[in-house]
C-alpha positions in Angstrom: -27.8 -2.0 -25.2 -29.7 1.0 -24.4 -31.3 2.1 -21.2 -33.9 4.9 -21.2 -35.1 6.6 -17.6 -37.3 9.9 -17.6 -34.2 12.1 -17.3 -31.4 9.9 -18.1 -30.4 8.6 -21.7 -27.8 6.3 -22.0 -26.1 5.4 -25.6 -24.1 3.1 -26.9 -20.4 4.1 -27.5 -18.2 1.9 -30.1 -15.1 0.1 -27.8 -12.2 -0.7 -29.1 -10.7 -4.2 -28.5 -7.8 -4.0 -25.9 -4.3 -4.3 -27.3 -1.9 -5.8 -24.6 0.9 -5.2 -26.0 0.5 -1.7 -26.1 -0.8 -1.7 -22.0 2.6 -3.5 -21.1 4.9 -1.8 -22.6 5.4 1.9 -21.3 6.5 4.7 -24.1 8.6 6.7 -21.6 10.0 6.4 -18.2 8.1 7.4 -15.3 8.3 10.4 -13.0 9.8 10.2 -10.0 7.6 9.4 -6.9 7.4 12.8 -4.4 8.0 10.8 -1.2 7.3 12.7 1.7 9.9 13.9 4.2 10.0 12.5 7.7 9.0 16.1 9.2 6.0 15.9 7.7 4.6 13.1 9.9 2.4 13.8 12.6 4.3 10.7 14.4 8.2 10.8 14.5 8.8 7.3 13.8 12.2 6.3 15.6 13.5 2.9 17.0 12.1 2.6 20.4 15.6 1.5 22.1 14.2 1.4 26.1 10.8 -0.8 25.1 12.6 -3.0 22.6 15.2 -4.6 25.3 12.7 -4.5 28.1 10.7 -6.7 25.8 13.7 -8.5 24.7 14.3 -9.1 28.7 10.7 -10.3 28.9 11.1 -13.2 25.8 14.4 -14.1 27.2 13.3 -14.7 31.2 9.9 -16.4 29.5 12.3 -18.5 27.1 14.8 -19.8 29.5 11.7 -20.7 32.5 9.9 -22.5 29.6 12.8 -24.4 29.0 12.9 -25.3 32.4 9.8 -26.2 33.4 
């Protein structure tokens, strides 16, 4: 199929069929992935200790009146 616009011309190209064989099976290892080091963040991304037991306070006192009520 060809499409034809005042400045464009598009043409056919021959396309092979896809072999899937060839797709899932890789020839050679792959590189190694260039993760990014922990410094780089904008965020420092730490375990907030103080917020996670006041929370864990919270559930508890919520959990036990629940239970009671």
């Amino acid at each position: 199929m060809k499409a034809k616009l005042a400045l464009y011309n598009e043409v056919e190209q021959p396309i092979e069929p896809l072999d899937e064989h060839k797709l899932a099976v890789a020839g050679a290892k792959p590189e190694a992935v260039d993760v990014p080091k922990q410094g780089l963040y904008i965020v420092d991304y730490k375990t907030l200790v103080k917020p996670t037991i006041i929370a864990l306070v919270i559930l508890i006192v919520w959990a036990v009146a629940a239970w009671l009520l």
